[in-house]
Backbone bond lengths (Angstrom), bond angles and torsions (degrees), N, CA, C in turn:
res aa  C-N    CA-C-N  psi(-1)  N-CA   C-N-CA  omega(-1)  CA-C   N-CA-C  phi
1 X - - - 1.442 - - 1.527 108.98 -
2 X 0.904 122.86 143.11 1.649 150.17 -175.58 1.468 100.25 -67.91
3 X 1.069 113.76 144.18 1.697 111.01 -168.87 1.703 99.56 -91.63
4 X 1.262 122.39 148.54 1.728 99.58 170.94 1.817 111.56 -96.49
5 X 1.119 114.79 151.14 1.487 115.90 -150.68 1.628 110.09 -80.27
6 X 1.006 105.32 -12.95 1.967 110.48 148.89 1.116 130.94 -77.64
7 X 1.177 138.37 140.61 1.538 154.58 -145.99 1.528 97.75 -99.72
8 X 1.556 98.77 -61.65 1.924 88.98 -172.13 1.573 103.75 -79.52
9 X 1.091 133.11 -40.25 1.535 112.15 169.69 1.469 116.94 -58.55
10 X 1.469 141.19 -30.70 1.178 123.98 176.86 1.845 101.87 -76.08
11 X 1.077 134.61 -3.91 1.447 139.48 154.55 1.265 116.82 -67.27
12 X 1.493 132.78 -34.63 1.125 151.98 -161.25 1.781 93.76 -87.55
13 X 1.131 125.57 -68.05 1.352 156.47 -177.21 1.974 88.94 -43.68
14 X 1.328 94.98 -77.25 1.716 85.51 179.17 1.065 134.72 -43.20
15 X 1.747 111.00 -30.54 1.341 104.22 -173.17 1.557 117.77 -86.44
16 X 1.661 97.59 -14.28 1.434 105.35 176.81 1.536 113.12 -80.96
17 X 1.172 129.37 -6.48 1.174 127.54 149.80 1.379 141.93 -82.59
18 X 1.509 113.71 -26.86 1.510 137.76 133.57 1.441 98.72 -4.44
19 X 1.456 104.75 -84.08 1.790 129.13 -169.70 1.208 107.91 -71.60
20 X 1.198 127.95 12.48 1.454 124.04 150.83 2.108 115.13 97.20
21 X 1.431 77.85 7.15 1.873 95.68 159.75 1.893 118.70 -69.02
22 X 1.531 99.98 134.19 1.292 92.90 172.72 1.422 105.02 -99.59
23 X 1.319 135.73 158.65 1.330 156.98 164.78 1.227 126.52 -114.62
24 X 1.462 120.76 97.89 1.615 131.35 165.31 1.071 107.21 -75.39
25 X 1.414 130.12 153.47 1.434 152.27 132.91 1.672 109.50 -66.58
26 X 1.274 115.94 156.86 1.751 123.78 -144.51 2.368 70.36 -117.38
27 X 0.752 102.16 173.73 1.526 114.47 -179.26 1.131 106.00 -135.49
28 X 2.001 114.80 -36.90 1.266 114.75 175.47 1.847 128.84 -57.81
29 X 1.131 134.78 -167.75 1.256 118.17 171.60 1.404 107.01 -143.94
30 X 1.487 115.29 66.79 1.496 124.97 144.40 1.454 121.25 -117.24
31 X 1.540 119.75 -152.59 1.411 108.30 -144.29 1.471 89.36 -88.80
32 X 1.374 140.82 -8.38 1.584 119.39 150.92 0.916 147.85 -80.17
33 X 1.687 119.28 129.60 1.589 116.76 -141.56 1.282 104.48 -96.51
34 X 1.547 129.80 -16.36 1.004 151.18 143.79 1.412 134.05 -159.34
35 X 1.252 111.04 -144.21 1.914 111.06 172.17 1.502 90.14 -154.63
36 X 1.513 96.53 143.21 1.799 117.19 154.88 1.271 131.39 -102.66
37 X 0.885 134.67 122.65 2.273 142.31 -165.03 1.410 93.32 -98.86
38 X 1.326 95.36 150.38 1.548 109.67 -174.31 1.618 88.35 -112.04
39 X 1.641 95.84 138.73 1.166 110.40 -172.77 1.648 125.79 -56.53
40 X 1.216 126.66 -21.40 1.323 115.01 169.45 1.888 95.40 -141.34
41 X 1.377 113.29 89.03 1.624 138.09 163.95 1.406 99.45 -53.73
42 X 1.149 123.96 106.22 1.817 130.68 158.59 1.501 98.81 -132.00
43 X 1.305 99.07 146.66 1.592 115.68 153.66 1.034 127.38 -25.28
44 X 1.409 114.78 -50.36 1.580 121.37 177.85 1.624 121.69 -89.78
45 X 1.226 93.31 5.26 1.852 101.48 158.53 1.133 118.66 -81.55
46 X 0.991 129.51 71.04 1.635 138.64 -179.48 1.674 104.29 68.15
47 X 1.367 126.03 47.23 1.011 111.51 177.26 1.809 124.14 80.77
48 X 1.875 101.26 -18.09 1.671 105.89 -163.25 1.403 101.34 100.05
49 X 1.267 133.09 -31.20 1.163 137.54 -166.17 1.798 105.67 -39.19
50 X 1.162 129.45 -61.18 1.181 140.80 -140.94 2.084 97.47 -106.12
51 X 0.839 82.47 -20.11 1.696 95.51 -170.67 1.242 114.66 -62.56
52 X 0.962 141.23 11.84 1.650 155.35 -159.76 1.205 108.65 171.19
53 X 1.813 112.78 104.77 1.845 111.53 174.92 1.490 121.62 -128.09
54 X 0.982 136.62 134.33 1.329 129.91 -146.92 1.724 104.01 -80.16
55 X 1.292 103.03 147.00 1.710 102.06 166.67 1.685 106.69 -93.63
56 X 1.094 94.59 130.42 1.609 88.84 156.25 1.480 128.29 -118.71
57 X 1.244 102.85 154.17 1.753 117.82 -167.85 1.164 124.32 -101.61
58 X 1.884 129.91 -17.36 1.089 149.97 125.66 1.675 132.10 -83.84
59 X 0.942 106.28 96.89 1.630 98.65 -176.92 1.304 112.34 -145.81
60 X 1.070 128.71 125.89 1.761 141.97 -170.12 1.446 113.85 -39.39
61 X 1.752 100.48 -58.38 1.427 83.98 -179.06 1.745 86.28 -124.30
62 X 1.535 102.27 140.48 1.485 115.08 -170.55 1.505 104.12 -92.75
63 X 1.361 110.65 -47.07 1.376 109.49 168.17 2.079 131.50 -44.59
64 X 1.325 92.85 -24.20 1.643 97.93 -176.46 1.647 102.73 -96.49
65 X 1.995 112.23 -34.16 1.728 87.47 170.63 1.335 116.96 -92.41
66 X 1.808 120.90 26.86 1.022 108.23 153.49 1.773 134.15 -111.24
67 X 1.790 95.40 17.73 1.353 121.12 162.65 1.528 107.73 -93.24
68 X 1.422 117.76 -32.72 1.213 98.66 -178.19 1.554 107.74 -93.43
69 X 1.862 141.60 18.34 1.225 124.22 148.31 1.227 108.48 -86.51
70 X 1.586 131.03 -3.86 1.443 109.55 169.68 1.585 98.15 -78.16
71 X 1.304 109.93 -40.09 1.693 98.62 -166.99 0.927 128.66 -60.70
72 X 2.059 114.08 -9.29 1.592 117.74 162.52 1.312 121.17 -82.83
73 X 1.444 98.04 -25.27 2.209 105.92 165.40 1.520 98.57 -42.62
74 X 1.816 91.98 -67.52 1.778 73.77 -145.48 1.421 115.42 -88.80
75 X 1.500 116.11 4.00 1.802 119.24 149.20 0.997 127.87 -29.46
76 X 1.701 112.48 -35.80 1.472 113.39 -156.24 1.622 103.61 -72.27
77 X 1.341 86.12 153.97 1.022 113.70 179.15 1.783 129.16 -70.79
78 X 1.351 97.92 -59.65 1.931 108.45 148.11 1.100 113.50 -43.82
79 X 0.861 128.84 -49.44 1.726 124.81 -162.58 1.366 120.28 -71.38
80 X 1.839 101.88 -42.63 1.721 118.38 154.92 0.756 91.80 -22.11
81 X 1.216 117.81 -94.57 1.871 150.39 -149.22 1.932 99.56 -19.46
82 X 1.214 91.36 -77.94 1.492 120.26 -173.98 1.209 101.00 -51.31
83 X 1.163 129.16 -21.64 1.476 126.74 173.83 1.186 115.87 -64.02
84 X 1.580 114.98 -85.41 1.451 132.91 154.88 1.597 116.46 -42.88
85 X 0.873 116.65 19.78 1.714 125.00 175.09 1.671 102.16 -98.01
86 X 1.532 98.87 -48.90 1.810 121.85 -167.93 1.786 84.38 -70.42
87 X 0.872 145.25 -13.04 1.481 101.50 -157.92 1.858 101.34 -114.59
């Protein structure tokens, strides 16, 4: 995979894979650099809503969409789960 050319989103990106996010690269050539899948996509994960989030490759401020892919990590809903499962 292609590195993405920001520092704190490719930080962002790792950790969401850490937690068991997958990360595609986009092949196409607009301003998304890719998308990340949440590791177990059901219906009843918010609907699907959250389960697929776009990367972007131009974005103003890089630092805030790479606060908001942690804030879809740790949204998830599965991952809750698994949290409060451990304790």
């Amino acid at each position: 995979m292609k590195k993405h050319p920001n520092k704190e989103i490719r930080e962002a990106l790792a950790y969401a894979i850490q937690q068991g996010w997958t990360v595609k690269e986009s092949n196409a050539r607009s301003h998304s650099w890719g998308k990340m899948y949440c590791p177990n996509p059901s219906h009843e994960c918010r609907c699907g809503e959250f389960c697929i989030a776009s990367i972007w490759s131009t974005q103003k401020n890089p630092s805030n969409h790479a606060k908001q892919i942690k804030r879809i990590v740790n949204n998830c809903i599965y991952l809750n789960q698994e949290k409060l499962g451990d304790n």
